[in-house]
C-alpha positions in Angstrom: 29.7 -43.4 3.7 30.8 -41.5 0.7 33.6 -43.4 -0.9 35.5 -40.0 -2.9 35.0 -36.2 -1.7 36.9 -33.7 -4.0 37.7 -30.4 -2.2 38.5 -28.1 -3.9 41.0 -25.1 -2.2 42.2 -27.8 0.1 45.3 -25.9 0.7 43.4 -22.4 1.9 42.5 -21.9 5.6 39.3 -24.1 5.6 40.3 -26.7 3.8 42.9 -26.8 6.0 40.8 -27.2 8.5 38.2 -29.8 7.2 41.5 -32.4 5.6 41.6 -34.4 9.3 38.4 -34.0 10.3 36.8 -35.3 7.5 39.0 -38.6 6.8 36.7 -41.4 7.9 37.9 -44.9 7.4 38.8 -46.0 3.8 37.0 -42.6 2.4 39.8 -40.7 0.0 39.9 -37.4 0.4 40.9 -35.7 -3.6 42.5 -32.5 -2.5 42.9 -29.8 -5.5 44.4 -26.5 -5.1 46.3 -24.4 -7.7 48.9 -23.6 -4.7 51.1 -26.4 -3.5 49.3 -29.1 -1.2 50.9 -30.6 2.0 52.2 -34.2 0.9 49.8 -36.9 2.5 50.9 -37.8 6.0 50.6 -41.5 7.2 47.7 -43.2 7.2 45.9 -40.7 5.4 44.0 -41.9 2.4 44.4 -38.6 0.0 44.9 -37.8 -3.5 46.5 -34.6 -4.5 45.4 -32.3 -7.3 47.5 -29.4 -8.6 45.0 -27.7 -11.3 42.7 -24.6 -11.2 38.9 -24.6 -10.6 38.9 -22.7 -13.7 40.6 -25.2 -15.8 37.6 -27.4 -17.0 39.7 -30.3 -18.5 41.4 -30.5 -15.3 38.0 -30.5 -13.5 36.8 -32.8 -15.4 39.5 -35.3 -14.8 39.4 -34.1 -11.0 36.0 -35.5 -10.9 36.4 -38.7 -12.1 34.9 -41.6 -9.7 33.9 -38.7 -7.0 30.9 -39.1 -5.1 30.6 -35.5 -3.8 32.3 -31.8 -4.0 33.2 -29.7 -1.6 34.0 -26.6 -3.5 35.9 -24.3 -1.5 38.5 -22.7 -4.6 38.3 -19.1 -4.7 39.7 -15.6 -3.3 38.8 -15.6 0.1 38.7 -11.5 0.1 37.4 -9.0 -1.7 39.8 -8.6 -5.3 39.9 -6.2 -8.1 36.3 -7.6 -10.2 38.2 -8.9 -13.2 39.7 -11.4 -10.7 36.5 -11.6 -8.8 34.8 -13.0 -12.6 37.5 -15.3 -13.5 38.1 -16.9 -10.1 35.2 -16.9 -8.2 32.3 -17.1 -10.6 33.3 -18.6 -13.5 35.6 -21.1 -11.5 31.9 -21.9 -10.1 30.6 -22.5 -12.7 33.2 -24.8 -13.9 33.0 -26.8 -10.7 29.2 -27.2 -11.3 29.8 -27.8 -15.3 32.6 -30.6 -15.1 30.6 -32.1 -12.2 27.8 -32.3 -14.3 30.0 -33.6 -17.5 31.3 -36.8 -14.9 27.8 -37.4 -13.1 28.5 -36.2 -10.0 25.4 -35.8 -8.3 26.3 -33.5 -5.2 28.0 -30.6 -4.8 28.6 -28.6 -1.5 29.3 -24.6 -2.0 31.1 -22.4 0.1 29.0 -19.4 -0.1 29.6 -16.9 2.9 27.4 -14.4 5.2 28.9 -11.5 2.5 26.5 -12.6 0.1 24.1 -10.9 2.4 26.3 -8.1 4.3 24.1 -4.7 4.0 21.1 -7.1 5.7 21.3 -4.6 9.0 21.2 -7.0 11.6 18.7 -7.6 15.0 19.1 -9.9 17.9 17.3 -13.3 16.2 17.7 -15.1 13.7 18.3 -14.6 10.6 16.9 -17.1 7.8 18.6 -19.0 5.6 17.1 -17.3 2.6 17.7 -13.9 3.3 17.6 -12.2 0.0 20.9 -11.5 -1.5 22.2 -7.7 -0.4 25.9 -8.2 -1.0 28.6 -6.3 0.5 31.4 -6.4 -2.2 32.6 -8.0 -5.8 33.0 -11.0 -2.9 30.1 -11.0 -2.2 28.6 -10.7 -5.0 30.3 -13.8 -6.5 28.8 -15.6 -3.5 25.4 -14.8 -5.0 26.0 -15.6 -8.1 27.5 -19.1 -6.7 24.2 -19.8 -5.1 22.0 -18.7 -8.2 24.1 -21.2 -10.2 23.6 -24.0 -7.9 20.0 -23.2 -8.1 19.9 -23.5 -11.9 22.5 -26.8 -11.9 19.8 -28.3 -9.3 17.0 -27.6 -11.2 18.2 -27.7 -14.6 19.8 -31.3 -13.9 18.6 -32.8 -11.1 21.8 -32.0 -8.5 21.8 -32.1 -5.2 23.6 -28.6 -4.5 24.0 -27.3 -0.9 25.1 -23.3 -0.6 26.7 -22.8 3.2 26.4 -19.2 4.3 29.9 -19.4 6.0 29.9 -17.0 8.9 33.6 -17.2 10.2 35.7 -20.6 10.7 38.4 -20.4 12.4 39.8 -22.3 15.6 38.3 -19.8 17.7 36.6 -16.2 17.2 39.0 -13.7 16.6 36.7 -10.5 17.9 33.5 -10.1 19.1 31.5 -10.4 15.8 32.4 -14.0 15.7 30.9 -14.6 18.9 28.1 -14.3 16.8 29.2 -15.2 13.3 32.0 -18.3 14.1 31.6 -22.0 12.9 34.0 -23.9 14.5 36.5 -26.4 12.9 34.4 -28.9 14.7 31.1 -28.0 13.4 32.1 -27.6 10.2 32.9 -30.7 9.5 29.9 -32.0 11.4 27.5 -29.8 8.8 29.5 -31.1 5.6 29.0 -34.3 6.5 25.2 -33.7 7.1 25.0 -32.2 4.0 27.1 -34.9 2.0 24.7 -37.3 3.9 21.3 -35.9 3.6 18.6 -37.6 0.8 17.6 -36.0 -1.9 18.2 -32.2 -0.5 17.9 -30.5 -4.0 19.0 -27.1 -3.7 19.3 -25.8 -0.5 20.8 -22.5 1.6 22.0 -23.1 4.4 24.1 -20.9 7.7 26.9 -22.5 8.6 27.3 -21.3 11.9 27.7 -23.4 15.6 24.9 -22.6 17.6 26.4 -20.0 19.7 24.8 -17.9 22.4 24.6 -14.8 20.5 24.3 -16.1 17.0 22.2 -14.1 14.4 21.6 -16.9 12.0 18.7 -19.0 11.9 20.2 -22.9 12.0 16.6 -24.4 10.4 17.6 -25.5 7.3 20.9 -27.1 8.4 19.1 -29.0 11.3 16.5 -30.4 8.7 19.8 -32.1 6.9 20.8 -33.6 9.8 23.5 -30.9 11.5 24.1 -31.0 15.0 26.3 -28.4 16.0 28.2 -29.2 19.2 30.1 -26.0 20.2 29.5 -22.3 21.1 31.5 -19.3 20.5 30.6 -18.0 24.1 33.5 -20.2 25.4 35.9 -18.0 24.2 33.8 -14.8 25.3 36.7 -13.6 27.9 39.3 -13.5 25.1 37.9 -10.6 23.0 36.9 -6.9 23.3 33.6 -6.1 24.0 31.5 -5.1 21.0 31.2 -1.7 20.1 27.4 -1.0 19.4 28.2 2.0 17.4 30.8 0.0 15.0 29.8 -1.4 11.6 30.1 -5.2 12.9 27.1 -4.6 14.9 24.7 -2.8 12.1 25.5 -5.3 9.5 25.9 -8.7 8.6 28.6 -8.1 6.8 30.5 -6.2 9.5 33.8 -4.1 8.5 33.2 -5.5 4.8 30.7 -2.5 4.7 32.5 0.1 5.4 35.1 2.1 2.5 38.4 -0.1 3.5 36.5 -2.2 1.1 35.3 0.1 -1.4 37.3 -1.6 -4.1 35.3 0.2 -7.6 37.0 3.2 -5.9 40.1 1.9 -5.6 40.3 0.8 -9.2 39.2 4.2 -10.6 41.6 5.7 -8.4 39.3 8.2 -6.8 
């Protein structure tokens, strides 16, 4: 079992998530977040961080006697790009750097289905490798999140595991995420198959449950190990029925696609 996981954005919505379900016996849990972090609760083995992933002296004391990363830190939607830069990317690449400084041999990255989001999507699966068609500046750091694990894997020998989030929450929201959700559940399941697996070296992976009417292919996360235990189809009788002309159903990337997101236009004010 690995003795130390740093997680980085452990006070957003996923890390939220992941804090219980992946304390496991006298494993410590380093949660870092620039926003304030819930205070431990009993019996659980944590230790809290207040710094930002963008800070490398504070990374590189975060990562001190950790066995993995689970870097989650980041804007979670689409920002003006200067923000998009600082945070997302070169906050990457600061993770990957101090991790490197400390000899920290894995890292887990939270890359998301946005990476890809003008892919036009079929019934099927979609691999894990889909080339990169990104939807926004989001997305676009997601890319660039991957192509630095790749070089940190290569360049020095890391084990660096890129999960194509699709949507995590408790349960879908709409009917995209009958197709696109991850469930707290699994999620934790697929970290710890990725944490766990030998000698991956860089991999992309979907980090999606296996639901009925998923459009990701689960390939590369079943040959770490990933079981996934739940299906979004459960919760089919508590959303809309899809709309086949709406964006969610031509693209991956669903609404993200369409000009709500158009942020270049919004900061040229056109």
């Amino acid at each position: 079992m690995t003795a130390r996981i740093l997680i980085t954005g452990a006070a957003g919505g996923l890390g939220t998530l992941l804090r219980p379900r992946l304390a496991e016996g006298d494993r410590v849990l380093r949660l870092l977040d620039i926003a304030e972090i819930p205070a431990a609760g009993d019996g659980e083995n944590v230790e809290l961080v207040q710094a930002s992933v963008t800070d490398m002296a504070a990374m590189e004391a975060a990562m001190s006697e950790v066995d993995a990363v689970v870097h989650l830190g980041g804007h979670s939607l689409e920002q003006p790009w200067a923000q998009i830069l600082d945070v997302n990317i070169n906050g990457t690449h600061v993770v990957l750097e101090a991790a490197r400084r400390q000899g920290v041999k894995r890292v887990l990255l939270a890359s998301s289905n946005h990476a890809v989001g003008y892919v036009q999507r079929a019934d099927g699966n979609a691999d894990d490798y889909l080339f990169p068609k990104p939807d926004t500046y989001y997305g676009v750091s997601k890319v660039a999140m991957e192509a630095l694990g790749s070089l940190y894997s290569d360049r020095y020998g890391m084990d660096v595991i890129a999960i194509r989030i699709g949507s995590c929450f408790e349960k879908p929201k709409d009917a995209r995420m009958l197709s696109t959700w991850l469930s707290p559940d699994d999620a934790a399941r697929l970290v710890e198959a990725c944490i766990a697996a030998p000698n991956p070296g860089f991999r992309v992976v979907w980090g999606v449950s296996d639901n009925t009417r998923r459009w990701f292919s689960l390939d590369e996360a079943y040959a770490l190990g990933y079981e996934s235990k739940d299906d979004a189809e459960a919760f089919a009788s508590e959303v809309d029925a899809p709309d086949p002309e709406s964006l969610a159903q031509k693209y991956v990337g669903g609404a993200w696609c369409g000009p709500y997101f158009d942020t270049a236009v919004k900061e040229a004010g056109q």
